[in-house]
FIDREN-513426 format. One record per residue (C-alpha): x, y, z; residue number from 1. Coordinates in steps of 0.02 Angstrom, whole numbers, plus 50000, padded with zeros to 5 digits. Layout:
# residues N
ATOM      xx      yy      zz   mimi
ATOM       X       Y       Z    NUM
...
# end
This chain:
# residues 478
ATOM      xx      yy      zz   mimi
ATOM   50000   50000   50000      1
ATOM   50061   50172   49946      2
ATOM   50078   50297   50074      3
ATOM   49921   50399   50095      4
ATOM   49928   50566   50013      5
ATOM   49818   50709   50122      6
ATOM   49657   50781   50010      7
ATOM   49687   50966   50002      8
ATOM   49686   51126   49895      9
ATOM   49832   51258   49833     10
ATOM   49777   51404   49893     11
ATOM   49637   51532   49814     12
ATOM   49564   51375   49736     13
ATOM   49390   51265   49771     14
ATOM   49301   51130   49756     15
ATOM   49105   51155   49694     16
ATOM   48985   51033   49737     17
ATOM   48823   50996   49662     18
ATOM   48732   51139   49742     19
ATOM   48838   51275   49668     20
ATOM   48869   51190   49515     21
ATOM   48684   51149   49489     22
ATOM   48644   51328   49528     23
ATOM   48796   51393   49421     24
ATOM   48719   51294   49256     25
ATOM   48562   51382   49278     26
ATOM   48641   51527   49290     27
ATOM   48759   51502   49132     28
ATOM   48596   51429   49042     29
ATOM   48477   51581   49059     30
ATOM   48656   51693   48997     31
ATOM   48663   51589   48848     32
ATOM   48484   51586   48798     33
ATOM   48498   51786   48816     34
ATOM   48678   51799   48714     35
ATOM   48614   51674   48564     36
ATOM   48442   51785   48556     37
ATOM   48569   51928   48498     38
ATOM   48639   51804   48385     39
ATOM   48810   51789   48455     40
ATOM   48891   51602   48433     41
ATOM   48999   51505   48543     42
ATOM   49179   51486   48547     43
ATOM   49286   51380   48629     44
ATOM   49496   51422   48646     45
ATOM   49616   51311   48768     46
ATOM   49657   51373   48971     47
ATOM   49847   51365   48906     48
ATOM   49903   51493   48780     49
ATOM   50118   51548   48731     50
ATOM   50174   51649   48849     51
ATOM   50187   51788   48739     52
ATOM   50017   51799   48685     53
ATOM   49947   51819   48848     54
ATOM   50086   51972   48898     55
ATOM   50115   52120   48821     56
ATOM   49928   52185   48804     57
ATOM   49823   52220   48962     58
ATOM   49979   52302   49093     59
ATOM   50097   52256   49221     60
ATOM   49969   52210   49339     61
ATOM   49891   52090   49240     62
ATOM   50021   52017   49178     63
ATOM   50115   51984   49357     64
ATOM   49937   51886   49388     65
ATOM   49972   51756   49248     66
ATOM   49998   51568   49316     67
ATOM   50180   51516   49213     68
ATOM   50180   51353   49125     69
ATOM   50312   51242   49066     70
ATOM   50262   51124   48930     71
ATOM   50358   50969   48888     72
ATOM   50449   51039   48751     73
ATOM   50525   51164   48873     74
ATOM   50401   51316   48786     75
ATOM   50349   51444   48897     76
ATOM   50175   51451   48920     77
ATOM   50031   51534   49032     78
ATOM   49849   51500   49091     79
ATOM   49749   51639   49018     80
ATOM   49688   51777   49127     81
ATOM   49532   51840   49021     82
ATOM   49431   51772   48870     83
ATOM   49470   51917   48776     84
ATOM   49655   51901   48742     85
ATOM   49633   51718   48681     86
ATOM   49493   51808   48567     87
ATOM   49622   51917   48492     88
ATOM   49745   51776   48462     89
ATOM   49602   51687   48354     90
ATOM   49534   51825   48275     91
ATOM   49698   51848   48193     92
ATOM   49743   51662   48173     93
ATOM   49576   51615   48074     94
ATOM   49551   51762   47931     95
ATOM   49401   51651   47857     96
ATOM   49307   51684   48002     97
ATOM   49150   51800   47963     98
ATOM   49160   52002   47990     99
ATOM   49098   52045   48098    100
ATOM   49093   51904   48213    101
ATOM   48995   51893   48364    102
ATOM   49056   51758   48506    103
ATOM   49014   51715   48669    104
ATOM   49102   51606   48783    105
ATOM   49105   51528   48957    106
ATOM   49253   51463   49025    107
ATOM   49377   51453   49193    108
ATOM   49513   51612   49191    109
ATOM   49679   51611   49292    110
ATOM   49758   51746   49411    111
ATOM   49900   51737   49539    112
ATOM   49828   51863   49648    113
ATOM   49826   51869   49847    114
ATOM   49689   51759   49885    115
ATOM   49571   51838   49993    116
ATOM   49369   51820   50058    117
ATOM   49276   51773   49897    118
ATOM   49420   51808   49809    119
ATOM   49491   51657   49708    120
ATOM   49640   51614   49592    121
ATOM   49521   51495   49465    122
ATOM   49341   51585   49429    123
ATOM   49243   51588   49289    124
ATOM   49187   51713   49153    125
ATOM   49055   51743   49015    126
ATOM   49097   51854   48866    127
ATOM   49000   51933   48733    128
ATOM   49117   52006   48595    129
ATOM   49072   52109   48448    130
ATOM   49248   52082   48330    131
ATOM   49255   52196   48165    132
ATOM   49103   52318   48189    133
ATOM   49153   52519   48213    134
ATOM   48968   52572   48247    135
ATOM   48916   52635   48418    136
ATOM   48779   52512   48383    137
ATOM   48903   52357   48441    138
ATOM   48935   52441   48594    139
ATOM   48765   52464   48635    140
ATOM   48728   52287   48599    141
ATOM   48847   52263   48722    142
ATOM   48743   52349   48852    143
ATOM   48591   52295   48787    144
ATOM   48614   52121   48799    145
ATOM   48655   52145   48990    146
ATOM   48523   52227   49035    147
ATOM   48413   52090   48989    148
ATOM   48527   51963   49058    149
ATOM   48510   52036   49211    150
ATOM   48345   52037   49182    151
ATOM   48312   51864   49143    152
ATOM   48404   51821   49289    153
ATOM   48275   51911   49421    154
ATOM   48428   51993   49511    155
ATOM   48293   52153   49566    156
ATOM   48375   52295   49545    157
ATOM   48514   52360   49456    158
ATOM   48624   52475   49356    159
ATOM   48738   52496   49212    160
ATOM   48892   52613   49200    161
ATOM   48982   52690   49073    162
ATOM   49097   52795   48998    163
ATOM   49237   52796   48883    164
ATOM   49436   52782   48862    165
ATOM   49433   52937   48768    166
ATOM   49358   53032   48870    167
ATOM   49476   52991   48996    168
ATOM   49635   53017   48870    169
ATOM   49552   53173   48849    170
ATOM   49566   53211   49059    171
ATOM   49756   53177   49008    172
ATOM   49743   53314   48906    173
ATOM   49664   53443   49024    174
ATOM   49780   53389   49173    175
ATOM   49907   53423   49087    176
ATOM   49971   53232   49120    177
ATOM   50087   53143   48994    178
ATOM   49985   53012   48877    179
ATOM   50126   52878   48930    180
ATOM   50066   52885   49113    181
ATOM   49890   52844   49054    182
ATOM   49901   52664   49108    183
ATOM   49956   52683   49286    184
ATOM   49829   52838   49322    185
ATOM   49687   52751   49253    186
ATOM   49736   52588   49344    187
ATOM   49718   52695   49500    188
ATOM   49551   52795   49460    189
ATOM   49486   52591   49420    190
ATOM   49502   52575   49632    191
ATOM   49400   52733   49650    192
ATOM   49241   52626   49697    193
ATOM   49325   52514   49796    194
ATOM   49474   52630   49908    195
ATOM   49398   52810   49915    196
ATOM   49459   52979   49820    197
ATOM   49585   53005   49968    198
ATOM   49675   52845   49932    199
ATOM   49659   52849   49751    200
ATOM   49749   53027   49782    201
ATOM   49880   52971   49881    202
ATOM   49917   52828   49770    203
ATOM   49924   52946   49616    204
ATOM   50036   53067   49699    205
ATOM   50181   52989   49825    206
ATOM   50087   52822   49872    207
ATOM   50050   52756   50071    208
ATOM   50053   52609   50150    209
ATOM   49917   52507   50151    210
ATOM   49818   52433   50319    211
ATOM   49930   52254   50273    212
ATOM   50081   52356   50286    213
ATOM   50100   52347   50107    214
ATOM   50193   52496   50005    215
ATOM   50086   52576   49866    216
ATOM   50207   52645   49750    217
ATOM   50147   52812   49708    218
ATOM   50136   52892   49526    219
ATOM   50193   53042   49541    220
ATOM   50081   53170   49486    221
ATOM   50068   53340   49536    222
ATOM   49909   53396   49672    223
ATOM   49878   53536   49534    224
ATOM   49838   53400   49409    225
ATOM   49755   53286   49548    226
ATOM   49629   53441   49580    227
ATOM   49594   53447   49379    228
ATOM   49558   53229   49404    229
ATOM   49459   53264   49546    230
ATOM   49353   53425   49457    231
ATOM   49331   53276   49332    232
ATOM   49243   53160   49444    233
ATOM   49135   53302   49532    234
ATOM   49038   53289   49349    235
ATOM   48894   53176   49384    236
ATOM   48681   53168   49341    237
ATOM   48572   53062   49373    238
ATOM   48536   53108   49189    239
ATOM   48662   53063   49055    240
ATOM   48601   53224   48942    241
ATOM   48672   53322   49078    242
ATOM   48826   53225   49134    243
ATOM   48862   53279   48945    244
ATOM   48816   53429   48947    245
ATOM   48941   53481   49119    246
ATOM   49070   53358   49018    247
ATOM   49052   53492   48865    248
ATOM   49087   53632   48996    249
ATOM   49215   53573   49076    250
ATOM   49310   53531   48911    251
ATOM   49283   53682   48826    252
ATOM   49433   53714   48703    253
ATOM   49523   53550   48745    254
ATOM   49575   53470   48583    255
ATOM   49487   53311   48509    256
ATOM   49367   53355   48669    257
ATOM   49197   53376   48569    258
ATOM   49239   53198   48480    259
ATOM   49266   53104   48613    260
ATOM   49083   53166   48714    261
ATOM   49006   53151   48542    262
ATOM   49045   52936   48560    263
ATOM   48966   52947   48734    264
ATOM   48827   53032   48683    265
ATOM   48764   52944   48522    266
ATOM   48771   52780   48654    267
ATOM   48657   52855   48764    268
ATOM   48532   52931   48577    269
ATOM   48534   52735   48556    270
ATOM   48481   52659   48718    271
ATOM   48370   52787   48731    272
ATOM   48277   52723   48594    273
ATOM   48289   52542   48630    274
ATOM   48210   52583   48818    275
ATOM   48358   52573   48914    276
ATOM   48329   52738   49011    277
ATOM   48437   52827   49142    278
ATOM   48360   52725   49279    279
ATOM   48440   52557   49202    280
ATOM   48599   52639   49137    281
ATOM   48705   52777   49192    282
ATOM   48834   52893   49090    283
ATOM   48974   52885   49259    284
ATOM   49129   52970   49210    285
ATOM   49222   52879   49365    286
ATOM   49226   52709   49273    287
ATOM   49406   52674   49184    288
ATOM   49423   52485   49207    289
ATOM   49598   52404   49255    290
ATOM   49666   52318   49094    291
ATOM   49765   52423   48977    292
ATOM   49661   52361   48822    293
ATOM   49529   52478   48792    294
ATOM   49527   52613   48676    295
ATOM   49344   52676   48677    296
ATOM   49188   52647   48788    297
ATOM   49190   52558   48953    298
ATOM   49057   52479   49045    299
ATOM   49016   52369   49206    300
ATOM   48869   52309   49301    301
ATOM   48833   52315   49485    302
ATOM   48691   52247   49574    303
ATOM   48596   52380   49674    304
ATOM   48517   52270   49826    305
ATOM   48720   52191   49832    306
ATOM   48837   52314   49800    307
ATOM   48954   52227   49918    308
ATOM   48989   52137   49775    309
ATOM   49056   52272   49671    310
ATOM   49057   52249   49487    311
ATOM   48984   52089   49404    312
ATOM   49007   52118   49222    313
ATOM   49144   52232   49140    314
ATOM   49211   52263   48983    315
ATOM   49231   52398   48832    316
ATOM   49282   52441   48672    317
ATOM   49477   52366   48617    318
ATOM   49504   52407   48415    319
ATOM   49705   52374   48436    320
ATOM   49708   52224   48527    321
ATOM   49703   52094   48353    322
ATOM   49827   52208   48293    323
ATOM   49939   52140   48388    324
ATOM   49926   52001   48317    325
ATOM   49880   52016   48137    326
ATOM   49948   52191   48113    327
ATOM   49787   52263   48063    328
ATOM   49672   52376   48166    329
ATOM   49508   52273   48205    330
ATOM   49387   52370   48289    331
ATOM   49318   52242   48435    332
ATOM   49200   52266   48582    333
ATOM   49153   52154   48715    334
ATOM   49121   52121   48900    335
ATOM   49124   51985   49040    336
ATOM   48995   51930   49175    337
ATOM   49057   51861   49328    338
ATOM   48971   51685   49342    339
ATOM   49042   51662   49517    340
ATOM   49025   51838   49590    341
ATOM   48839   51839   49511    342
ATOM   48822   51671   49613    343
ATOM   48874   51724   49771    344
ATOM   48768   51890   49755    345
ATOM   48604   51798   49707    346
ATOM   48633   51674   49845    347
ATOM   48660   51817   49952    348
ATOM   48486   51929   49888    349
ATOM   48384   51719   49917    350
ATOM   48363   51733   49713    351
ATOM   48447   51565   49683    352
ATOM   48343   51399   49744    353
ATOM   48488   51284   49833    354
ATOM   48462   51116   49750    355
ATOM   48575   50978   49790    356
ATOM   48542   50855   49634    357
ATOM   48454   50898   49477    358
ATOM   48318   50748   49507    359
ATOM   48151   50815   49541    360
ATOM   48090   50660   49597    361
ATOM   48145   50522   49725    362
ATOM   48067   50336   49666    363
ATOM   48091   50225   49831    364
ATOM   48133   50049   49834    365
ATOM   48020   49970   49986    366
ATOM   48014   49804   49908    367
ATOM   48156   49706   49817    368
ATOM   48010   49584   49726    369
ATOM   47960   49756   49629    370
ATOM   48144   49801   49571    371
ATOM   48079   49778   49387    372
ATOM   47941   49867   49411    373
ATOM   48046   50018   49481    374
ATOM   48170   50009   49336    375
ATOM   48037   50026   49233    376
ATOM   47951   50150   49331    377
ATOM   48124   50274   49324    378
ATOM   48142   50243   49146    379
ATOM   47976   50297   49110    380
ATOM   47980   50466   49190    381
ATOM   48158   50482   49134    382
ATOM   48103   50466   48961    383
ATOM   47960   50577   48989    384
ATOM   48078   50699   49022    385
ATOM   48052   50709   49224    386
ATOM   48228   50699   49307    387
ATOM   48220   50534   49409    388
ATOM   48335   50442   49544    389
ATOM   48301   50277   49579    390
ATOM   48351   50242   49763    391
ATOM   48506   50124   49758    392
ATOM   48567   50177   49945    393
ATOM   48558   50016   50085    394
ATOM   48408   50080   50190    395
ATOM   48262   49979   50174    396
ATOM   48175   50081   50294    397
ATOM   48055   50225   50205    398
ATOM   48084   50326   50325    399
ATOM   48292   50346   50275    400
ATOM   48242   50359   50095    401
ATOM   48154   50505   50118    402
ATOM   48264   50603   50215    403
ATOM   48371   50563   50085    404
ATOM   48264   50637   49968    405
ATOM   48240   50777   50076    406
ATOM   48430   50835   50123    407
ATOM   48461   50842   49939    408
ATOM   48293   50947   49900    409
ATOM   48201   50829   49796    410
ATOM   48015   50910   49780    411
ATOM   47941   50722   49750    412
ATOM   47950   50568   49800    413
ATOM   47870   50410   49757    414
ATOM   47796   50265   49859    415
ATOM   47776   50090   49759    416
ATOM   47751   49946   49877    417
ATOM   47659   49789   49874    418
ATOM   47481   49887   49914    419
ATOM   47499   49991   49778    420
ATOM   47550   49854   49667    421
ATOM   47418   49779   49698    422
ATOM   47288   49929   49671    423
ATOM   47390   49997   49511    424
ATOM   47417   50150   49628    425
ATOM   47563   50270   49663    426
ATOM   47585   50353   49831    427
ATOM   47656   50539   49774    428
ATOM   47727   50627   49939    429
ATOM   47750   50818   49914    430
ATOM   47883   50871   50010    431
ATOM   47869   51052   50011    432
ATOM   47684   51035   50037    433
ATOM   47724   50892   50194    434
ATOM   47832   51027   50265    435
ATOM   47709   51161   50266    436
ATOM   47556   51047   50319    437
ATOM   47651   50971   50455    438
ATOM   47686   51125   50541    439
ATOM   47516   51183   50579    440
ATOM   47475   50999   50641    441
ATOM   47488   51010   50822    442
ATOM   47437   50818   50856    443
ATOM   47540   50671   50778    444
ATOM   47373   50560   50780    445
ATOM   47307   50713   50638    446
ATOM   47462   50711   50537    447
ATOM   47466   50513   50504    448
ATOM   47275   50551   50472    449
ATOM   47289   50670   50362    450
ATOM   47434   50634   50269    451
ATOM   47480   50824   50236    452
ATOM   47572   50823   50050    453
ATOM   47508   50670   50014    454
ATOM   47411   50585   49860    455
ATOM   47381   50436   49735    456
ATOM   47399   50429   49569    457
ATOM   47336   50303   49460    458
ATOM   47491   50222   49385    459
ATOM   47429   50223   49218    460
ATOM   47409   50401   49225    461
ATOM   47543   50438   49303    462
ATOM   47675   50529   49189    463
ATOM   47552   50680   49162    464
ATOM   47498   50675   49325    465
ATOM   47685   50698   49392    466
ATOM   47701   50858   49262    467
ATOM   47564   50931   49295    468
ATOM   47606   50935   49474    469
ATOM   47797   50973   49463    470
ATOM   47730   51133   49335    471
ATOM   47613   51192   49496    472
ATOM   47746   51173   49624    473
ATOM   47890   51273   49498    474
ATOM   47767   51394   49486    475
ATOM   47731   51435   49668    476
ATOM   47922   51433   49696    477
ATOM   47997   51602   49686    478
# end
């Protein structure tokens, strides 16, 4: 016998059991229904890309994230960090493919950061990408199509934010800050949200130290041209015609200013008209997202009954990031929802049903004479398309079944012993229903009378029976 090796994780990684994974699928599932509507078709690329693909095009930070990788030829090689850089890479690799070409995908992403609460190393993402199409009109799409994700997911309530890269390239501009500092400051105004203007401050001027004791390298800038940043982020509206309008003022005679609110403003003309009012989405100049990518508008998502959560979709606008690959400027837009942060936040708001196994119904085995019968039984509903487990388990007691049944949050189960053999009946036990009943019951002589959750069915009959019953139970479930 080998010696025994102790079950454990690396750190910032998990294990997910069939409760999050069943309530992840339904999550991913009601995403994908919503992406395909729009048209967009899946893609699939591998976790392990060359080394140089993945650096080079979304900044220092992100790149010091990426999980190395030495293959057996000795190549260097990396887990990807983001969907969108693997996008690039095939975009350019495969010219045949359509323009412009509209991909979702749903896959596990990488990062080597510090592990903390909720925070993992392995989590997973689902993009939208627009590749090849200049228009505004992809970009809206973008925001469109979450909006009715979110939506379609019954999160309550919530918002969208966005602005644009060149509008911030443009606060370059009227700071008076150098255009090759643009990815450090706007890697700093990305913490805004989550550290406070004083911090973000400090950090762009001569840095602190953190509450970890960690340095936070400063960048350097002047307080004159901090005070210009922070006249920036005093322009806000509830309205996005008059977040433009201030954004106009505050501009006034800055070069390539009146181009860059133009692109903001011919987003909002378009939502407008597809319903998407100021309530649902808001024009916030504050948003510059982290990755050194983008080159036009910016968006993310955040959940307005969670927003402990922070952001759970993000993305923008990237037209030079194929170019890096095939040398020719491919205008691209795109974003990414956060399956697990979604998760945890619609656990959190009681908007995800905790369900253990995907079987809706629990066939007992009280008698081993009747196993043919219950084969046949499960393969019946099965093929009627009612998610079935046969009980295989040791108990012969009914009792054990189920409570089997009910620790994994089966709605149904089914009763099939020599009585009801003999009557060409089916005991159906509700447990929701039991639950409920059994609770007002004060007397135990009542509940064995009354049987609270309990029918027959015929067993000829019963197939439609069982859907007819599972359709009023998913309906009274929220």
């Amino acid at each position: 016998m080998t010696d025994r090796v102790k079950p454990r994780l690396s750190r910032g990684l998990r294990d997910l059991l069939p409760e999050e994974m069943i309530a992840r699928q339904r999550i991913i599932d009601t995403i994908r229904a919503v992406y395909e509507s729009y048209g967009f078709s899946p893609v699939s690329t591998p976790a392990i890309e060359y080394l140089d693909v993945l650096t080079g095009s979304a900044g220092e930070e992100a790149h010091q994230s990426i999980f190395r990788v030495v293959g057996p030829e000795e190549e260097e090689l990396g887990l990807r960090f983001d969907l969108t850089v693997p996008l690039a890479r095939l975009v350019a690799q495969y010219q045949e493919l359509p323009r412009p070409f509209r991909r979702y995908q749903v896959s596990p992403v990488w990062r080597a950061d510090k592990p903390d609460k909720g925070r993992f190393r392995e989590f997973t993402q689902f993009d939208l990408d627009s590749v090849g199409a200049v228009s505004e009109i992809a970009d809206t799409e973008i925001i469109a199509g979450v909006c009715d994700t979110l939506t379609a997911l019954d999160v309550g309530g919530y918002v969208v934010r966005y602005s644009s890269r060149g509008i911030l390239n443009t606060l370059l501009a009227f700071a008076g800050i150098e255009a090759v500092r643009a990815t450090d400051v706007f890697r700093v105004l990305d913490k805004l949200e989550k550290i406070g203007f004083d911090k973000v401050r400090r950090e762009l001027t001569t840095g602190y130290t953190d509450s970890s004791g960690d340095e936070i390298r400063g960048v350097g800038l002047a307080n004159e041209q901090v005070d210009r940043i922070a006249r920036f982020l005093e322009v806000r509206s509830e309205q996005r015609s008059e977040v433009v309008a201030q954004l106009r003022e505050l501009f006034a005679g800055v070069p390539g200013a009146e181009e860059e609110i133009a692109v903001v403003e011919t987003l909002s003309r378009h939502l407008h008209a597809l319903g998407y009012g100021d309530d649902r989405v808001v024009l916030d100049l504050s948003i510059a997202r982290g990755l050194a990518y983008y080159t036009g508008p910016v968006f993310e998502a955040n959940l307005l009954d969670a927003p402990q959560f922070g952001s759970i979709f993000g993305g923008g606008r990237y037209d030079d990031l194929v170019m890096r690959f095939s040398g020719q400027k491919v205008p691209a837009t795109g974003g990414s929802m956060g399956v697990d942060r979604l998760l945890a936040a619609l656990v959190h708001l009681g908007r995800i049903e905790p369900r253990r196994t995907t079987a809706e119904v629990l066939l007992t085995t009280m008698d081993p004479a009747l196993n043919d019968e219950y084969l046949a039984m499960a393969f019946e509903l099965r093929r009627a398309g009612i998610p079935t487990e046969l009980y295989l388990g040791k108990a012969r007691n009914i009792g054990k079944q189920m409570k089997h049944a009910d620790r994994c949050g089966m709605p149904l189960v089914l009763l099939y012993g020599e009585d009801e053999h003999a009557r060409g009946m089916v005991t159906v036990k509700d447990m929701d229903a039991g639950r409920a009943a059994s609770a007002q019951v004060e007397r135990r002589e009542d509940w064995i009378e009354e049987r609270p959750g309990q029918q027959e069915m015929p067993r000829a009959e019963l197939v439609p029976r069982l859907k007819a019953l599972l359709g009023r139970i998913h309906g009274e479930r929220p």
